[in-house]
C-alpha positions in Angstrom: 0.3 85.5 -37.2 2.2 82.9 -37.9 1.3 78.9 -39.4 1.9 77.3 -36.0 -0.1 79.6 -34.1 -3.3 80.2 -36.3 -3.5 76.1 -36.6 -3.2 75.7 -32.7 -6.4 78.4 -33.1 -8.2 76.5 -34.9 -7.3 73.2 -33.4 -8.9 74.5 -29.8 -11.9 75.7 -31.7 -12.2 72.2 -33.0 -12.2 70.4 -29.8 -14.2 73.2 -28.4 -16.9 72.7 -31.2 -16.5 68.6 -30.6 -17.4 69.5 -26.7 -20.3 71.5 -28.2 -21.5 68.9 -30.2 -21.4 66.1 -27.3 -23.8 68.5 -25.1 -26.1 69.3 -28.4 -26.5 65.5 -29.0 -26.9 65.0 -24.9 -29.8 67.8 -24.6 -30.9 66.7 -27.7 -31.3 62.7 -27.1 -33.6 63.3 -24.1 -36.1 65.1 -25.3 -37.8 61.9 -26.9 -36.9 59.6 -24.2 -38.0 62.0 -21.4 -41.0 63.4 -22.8 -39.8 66.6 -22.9 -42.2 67.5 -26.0 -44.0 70.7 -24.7 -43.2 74.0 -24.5 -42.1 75.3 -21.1 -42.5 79.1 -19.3 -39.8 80.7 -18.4 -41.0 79.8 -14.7 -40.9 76.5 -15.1 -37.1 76.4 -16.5 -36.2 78.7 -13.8 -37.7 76.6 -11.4 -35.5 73.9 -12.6 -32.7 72.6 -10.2 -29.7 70.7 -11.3 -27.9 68.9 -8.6 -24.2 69.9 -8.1 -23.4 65.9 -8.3 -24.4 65.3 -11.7 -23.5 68.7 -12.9 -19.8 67.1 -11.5 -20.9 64.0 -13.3 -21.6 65.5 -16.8 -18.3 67.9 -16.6 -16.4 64.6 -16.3 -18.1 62.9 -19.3 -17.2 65.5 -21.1 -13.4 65.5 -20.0 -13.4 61.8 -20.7 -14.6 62.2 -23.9 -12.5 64.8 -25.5 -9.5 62.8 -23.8 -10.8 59.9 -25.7 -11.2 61.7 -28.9 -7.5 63.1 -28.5 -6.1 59.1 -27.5 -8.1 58.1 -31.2 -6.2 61.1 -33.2 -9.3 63.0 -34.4 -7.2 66.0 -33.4 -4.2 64.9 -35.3 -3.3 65.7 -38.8 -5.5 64.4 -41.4 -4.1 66.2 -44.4 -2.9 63.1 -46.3 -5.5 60.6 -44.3 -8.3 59.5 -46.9 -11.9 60.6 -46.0 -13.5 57.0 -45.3 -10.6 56.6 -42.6 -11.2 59.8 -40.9 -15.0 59.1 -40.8 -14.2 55.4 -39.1 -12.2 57.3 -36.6 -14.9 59.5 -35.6 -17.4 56.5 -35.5 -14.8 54.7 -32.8 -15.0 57.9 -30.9 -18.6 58.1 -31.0 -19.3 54.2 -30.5 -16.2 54.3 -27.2 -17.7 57.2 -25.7 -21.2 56.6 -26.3 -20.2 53.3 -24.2 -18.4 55.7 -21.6 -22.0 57.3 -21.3 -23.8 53.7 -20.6 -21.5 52.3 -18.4 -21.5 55.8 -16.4 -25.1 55.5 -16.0 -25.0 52.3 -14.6 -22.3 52.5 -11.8 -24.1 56.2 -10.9 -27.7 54.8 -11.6 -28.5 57.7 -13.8 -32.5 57.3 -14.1 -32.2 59.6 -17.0 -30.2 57.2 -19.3 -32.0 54.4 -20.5 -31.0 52.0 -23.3 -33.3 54.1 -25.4 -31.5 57.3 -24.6 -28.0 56.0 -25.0 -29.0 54.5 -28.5 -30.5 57.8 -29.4 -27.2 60.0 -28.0 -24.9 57.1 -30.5 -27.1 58.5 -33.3 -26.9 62.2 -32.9 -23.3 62.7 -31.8 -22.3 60.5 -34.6 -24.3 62.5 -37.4 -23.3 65.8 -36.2 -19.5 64.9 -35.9 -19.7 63.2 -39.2 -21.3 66.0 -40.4 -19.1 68.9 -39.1 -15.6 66.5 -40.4 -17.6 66.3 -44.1 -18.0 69.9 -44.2 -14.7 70.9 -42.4 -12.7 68.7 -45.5 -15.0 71.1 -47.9 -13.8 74.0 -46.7 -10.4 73.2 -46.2 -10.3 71.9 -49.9 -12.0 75.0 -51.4 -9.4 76.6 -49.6 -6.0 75.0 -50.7 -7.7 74.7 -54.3 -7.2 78.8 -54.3 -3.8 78.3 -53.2 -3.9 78.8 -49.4 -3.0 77.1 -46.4 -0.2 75.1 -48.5 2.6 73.3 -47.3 5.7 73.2 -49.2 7.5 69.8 -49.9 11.0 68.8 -50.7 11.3 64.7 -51.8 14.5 64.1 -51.6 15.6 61.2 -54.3 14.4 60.6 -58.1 13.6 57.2 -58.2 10.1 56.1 -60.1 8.8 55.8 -56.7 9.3 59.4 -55.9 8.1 61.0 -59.1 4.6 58.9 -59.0 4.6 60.1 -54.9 5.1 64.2 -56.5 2.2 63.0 -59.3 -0.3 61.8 -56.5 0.3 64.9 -54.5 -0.1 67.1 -57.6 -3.0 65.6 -58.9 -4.9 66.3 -55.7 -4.8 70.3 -55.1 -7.2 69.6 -52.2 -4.5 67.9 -49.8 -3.0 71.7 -49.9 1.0 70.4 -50.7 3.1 71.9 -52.7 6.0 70.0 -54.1 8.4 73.0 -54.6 11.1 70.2 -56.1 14.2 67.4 -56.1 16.9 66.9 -54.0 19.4 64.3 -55.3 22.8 62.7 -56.8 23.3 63.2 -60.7 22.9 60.0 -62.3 21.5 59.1 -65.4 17.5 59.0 -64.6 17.7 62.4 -63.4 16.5 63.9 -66.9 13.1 62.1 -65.8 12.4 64.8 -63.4 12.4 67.8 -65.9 10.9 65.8 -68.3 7.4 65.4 -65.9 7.6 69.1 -64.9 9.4 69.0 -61.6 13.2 70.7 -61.0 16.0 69.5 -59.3 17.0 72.4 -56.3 20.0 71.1 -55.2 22.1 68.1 -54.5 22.5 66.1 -51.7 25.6 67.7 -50.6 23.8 71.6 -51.2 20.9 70.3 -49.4 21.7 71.2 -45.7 22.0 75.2 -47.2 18.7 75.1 -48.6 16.8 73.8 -46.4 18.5 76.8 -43.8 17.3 79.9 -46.7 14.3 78.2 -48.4 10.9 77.8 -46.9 10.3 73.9 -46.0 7.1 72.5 -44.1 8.0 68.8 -45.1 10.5 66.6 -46.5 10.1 63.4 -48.0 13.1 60.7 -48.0 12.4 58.2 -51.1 16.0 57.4 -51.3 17.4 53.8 -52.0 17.5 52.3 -48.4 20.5 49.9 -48.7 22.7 51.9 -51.6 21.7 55.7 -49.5 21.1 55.2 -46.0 23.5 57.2 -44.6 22.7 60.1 -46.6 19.0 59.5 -45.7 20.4 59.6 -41.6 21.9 62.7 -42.9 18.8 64.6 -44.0 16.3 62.8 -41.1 19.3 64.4 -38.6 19.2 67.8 -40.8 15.1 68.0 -40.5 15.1 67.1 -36.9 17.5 70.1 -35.8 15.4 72.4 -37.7 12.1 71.1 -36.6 11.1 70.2 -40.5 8.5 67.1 -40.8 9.6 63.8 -42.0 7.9 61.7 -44.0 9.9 58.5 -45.2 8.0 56.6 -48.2 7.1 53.2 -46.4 7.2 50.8 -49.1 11.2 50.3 -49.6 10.8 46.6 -50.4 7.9 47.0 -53.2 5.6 45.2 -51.7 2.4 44.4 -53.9 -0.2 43.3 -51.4 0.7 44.5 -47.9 -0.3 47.5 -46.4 2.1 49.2 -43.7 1.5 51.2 -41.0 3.9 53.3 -38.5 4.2 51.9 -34.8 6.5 52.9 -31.7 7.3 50.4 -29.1 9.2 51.6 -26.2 10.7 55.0 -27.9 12.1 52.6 -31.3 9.8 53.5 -34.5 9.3 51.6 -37.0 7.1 50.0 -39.6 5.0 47.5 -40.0 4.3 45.6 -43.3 1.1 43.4 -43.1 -1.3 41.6 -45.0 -4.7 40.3 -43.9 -7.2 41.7 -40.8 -3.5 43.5 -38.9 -5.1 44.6 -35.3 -7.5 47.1 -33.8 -10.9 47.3 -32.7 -11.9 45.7 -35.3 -9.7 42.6 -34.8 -11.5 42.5 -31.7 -15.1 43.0 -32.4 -14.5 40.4 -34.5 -13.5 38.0 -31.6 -16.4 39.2 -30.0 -18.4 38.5 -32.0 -17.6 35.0 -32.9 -17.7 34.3 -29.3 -21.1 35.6 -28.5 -22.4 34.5 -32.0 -21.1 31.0 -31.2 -22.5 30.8 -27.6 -25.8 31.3 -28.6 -25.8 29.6 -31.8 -24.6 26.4 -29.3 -27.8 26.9 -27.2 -30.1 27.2 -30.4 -28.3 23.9 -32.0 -28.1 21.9 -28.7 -31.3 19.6 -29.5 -30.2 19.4 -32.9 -26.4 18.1 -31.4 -27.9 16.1 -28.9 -30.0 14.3 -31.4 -26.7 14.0 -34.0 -24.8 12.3 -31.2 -27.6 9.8 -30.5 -27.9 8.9 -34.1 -23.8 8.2 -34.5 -23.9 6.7 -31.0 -26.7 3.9 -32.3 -25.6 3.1 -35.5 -21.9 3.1 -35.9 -19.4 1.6 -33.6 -17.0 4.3 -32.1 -16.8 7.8 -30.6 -19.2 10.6 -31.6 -17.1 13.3 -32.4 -14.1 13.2 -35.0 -10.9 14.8 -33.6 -7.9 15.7 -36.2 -5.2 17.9 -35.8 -5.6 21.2 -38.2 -3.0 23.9 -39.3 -4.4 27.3 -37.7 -3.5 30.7 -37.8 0.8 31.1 -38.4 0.6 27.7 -39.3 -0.2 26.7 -34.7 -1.6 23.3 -35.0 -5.0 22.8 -33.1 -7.4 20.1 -32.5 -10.3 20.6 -34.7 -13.8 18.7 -33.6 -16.7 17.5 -35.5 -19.6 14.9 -35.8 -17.8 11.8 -37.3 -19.5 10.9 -40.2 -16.9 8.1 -41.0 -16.0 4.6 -40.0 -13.5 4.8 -37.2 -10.8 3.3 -39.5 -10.7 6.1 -42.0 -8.1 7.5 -41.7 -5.8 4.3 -42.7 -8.3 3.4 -45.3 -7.5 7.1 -46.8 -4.2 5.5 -48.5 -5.3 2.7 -50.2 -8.5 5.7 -52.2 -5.6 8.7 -52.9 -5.8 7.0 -56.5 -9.4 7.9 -56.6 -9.6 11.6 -55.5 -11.6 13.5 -57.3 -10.4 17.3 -56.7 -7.5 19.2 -58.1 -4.0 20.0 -55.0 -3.5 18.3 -52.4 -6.8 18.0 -50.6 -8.9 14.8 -50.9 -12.4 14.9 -51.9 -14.9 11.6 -53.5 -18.7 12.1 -53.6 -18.8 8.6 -53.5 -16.8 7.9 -50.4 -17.0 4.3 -48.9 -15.8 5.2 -45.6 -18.5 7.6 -45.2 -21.5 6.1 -42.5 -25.1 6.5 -43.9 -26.1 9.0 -41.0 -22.6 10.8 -41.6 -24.0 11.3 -45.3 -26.6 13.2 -43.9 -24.4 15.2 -41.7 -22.3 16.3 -44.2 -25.1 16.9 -46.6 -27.1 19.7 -44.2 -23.6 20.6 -42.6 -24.8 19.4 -39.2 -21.2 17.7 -38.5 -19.8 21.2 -38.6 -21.3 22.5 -35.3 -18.8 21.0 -33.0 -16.4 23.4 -34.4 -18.5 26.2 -32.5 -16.4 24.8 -29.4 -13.3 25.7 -31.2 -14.4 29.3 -31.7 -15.4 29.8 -28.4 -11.6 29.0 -27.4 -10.4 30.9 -30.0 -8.8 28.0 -32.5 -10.5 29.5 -35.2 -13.6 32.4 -35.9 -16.9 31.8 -37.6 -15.3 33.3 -40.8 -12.4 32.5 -42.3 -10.6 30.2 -44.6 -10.9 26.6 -43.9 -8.2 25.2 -41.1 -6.6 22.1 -43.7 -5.5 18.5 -42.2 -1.5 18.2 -42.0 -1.9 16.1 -44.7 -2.9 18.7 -47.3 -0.8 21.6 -45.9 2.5 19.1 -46.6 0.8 19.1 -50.1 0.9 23.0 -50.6 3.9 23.4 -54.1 2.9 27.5 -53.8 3.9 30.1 -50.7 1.1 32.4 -52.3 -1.1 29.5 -50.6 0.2 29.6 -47.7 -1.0 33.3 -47.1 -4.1 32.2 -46.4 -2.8 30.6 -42.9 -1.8 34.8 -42.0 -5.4 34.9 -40.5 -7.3 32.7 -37.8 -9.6 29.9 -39.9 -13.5 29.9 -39.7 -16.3 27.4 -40.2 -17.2 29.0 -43.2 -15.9 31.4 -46.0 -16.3 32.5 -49.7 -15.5 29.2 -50.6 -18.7 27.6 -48.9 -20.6 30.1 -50.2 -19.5 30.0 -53.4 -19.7 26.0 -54.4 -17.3 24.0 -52.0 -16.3 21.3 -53.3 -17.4 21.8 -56.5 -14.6 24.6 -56.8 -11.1 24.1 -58.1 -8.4 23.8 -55.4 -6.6 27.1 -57.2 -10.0 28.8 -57.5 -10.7 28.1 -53.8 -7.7 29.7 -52.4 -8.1 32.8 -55.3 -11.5 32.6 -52.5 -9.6 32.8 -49.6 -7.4 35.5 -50.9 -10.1 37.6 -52.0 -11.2 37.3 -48.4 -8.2 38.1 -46.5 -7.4 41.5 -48.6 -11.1 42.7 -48.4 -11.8 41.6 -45.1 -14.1 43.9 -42.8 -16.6 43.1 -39.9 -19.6 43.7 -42.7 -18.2 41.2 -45.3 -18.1 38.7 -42.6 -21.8 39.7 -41.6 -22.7 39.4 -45.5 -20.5 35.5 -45.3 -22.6 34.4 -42.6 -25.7 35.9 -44.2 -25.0 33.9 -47.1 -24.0 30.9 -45.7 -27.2 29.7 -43.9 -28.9 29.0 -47.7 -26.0 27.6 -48.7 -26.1 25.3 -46.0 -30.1 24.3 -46.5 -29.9 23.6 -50.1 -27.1 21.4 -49.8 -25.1 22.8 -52.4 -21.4 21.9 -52.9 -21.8 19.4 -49.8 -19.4 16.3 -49.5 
């Protein structure tokens, strides 16, 4: 039996063992919601009758869930995939079709599927599919640790990139590769190759007739790009005609900080290079949840609002809210709106106090700021002339989370592009820099902050950010 056919084997025994695994967690999720917790006689189950409708219904749950399983790639390779990202996979799949379940039961009025139920069916599926993926990677491991189910892997090129690509596969037996050599030019660095263990097999110009008598799963291209790309063309055409994988080492420009991923748009590939939050269900849970965080934080805060807008109305000439233009996400200028907490002519008093800024860059800071109204000092001290900006996350200008959205003024400012990175992602009311001092934080400092945020960003390190902020926010601290 051939590679091919024993993995297709096991392939449809894996989605067959998925289906499984949906019905277990199905069967299993009623019995504490339908108080199902006696024993029944074998009259009683035999008695049982299952309508031919919902015996329709269930058969097409099923179908839509293994088709969304197959749409999410659980089914795909995950031989070079890292363990945490196959486990988020099978989380989407359980979370999207657990939804599938609930939104079923709604349009069908399924009496049988409360909020209790569907909850309980999220937990189970997800445990057991977990579960079976965990022990799945075991055995797979054990097994290419004694030498089987390997595939064997030509890189073709000797750069330092391609001999610390052989190390990583090396170093890992569990991934089940092989690198059975080199293919490349002579030149001078080609010593390198023997000298860390590996041989060279052929040349570039031998490499067509070995890939026809040698045995090949995979070849990796970690040629120079500009210097060797028709040669590369000639060994992705080569691989294609004999139906050998490509893999093409994605970092040709040696990036530091971005993180790439493969597309296709329309039948062109290609790939992406991208720092920050990228896209994905994530990207929008995260908009979903600034918008319904935001909507009902505006109803909770409305008395407080209404009483701030009183206050600035009776005691300072001019309107209530402050409206400046901010630099957004990609550097899109929005209108950003707050409580003003400063005479109405301070904005051409800003000039003649530039002398007396107190913060390192370009941003302007003074605890002791004239211009600032005695109710907008208390506004600014518990943070209350931040809650307009709820308004802008509701239309999207900016998120709960993120770095601060700057005036025009102190983006002009900005003397390094490593700054300006932190414009790649939409800007929030608050961040690691409120959380971590404000403006009692170095400018440089602040957007090391804002930096730390983008490349570690996840749903739950906004969570913990928001969690953090509303202490922050009662004691005061770092307020100006």
């Amino acid at each position: 039996m051939t590679s091919s056919i024993r993995r297709r084997i096991l392939l449809d025994a894996l989605k067959l063992f998925d289906t499984a695994i949906m019905v277990v967690a199905f069967v299993l999720a009623t019995i504490p919601t339908s108080g199902i917790g006696r024993t029944i006689s074998a009259q009683d189950f035999f008695s049982m009758r299952i309508k031919v409708g919902n015996l329709i219904l269930f058969f097409g749950l099923l179908l839509l869930w293994h088709i969304l399983f197959t749409t999410l790639g659980l089914y795909g390779s995950h031989r070079l995939s890292s363990r945490a990202s196959e486990l988020a996979d099978v989380v989407k799949g359980t979370t999207l079709g657990t939804m599938v379940l609930f939104v079923v039961s709604r349009l069908f009025h399924i009496k049988m599927a409360p909020l209790r139920f569907v909850g309980m069916f999220f937990v189970i599926s997800t445990t057991l599919l977990i579960g079976s993926r965990l022990l799945l990677r075991f055995v797979l491991a054990r097994t290419r640790a004694h030498g089987r189910n390997l595939r064997h892997i030509l890189i073709v090129g000797t750069s330092q990139r391609a001999l610390e690509f052989a190390e990583k596969i090396g170093s890992n037996p569990s991934l089940g590769y092989c690198v059975i050599g080199f293919a490349d030019k002579h030149w001078h660095g080609i010593d390198q190759v023997e000298q860390n263990g590996h041989s060279l097999v052929c040349d570039l110009e031998g490499l067509p007739e070995y890939l026809r008598t040698n045995i090949v799963d995979e070849v990796v291209i970690a040629l120079p790009i500009r210097s060797f790309h028709d040669d590369a063309s000639r060994v992705a055409v080569m691989c294609e005609q004999q139906g050998i994988i490509v893999r093409v080492l994605s970092n040709i420009f040696n990036l530091k900080l971005a993180r790439s991923r493969a597309e296709d748009m329309e039948g062109d590939s290609f790939i992406t290079h991208y720092t920050g939050t990228g896209e994905g269900w994530p990207v929008v849970m995260k908009r979903v949840l600034d918008f319904c965080l935001a909507l009902i934080a505006l109803i909770v805060v409305s008395p407080v609002m209404l009483l701030a807008a009183a206050l600035i109305k009776l005691t300072s000439p001019g309107p209530v809210f402050f409206r400046q233009k901010r630099i957004g996400q990609n550097k899109r200028k929005f209108t950003i709106y707050k409580f003003r907490s400063m005479a109405i002519d301070a904005e051409e008093k800003m000039r003649q106090l530039e002398h007396l800024n107190e913060v390192t860059g370009p941003v302007f800071k003074m605890k002791q700021d004239p211009r600032i109204t005695p109710v907008g000092k208390f506004l600014r001290k518990t943070s209350i002339d931040e809650l307009p900006q709820l308004f802008n996350v509701l239309r999207g200008d900016m998120s709960l989370v993120g770095p601060r959205p700057l005036p025009i003024r102190d983006y002009e400012g900005f003397s390094e592009d490593w700054h300006r990175r932190r414009f790649s992602v939409r800007p929030g009311i608050t961040c690691l820099w409120q959380v971590n001092g404000r403006s009692s934080i170095p400018f440089d400092k602040w957007m090391e902050l804002d930096m730390q945020y983008i490349d570690k960003w996840s749903l739950w390190l906004d969570l913990k950010i928001l969690a953090r902020t509303i202490p922050a926010v009662l004691k005061g601290f770092g307020a100006a």
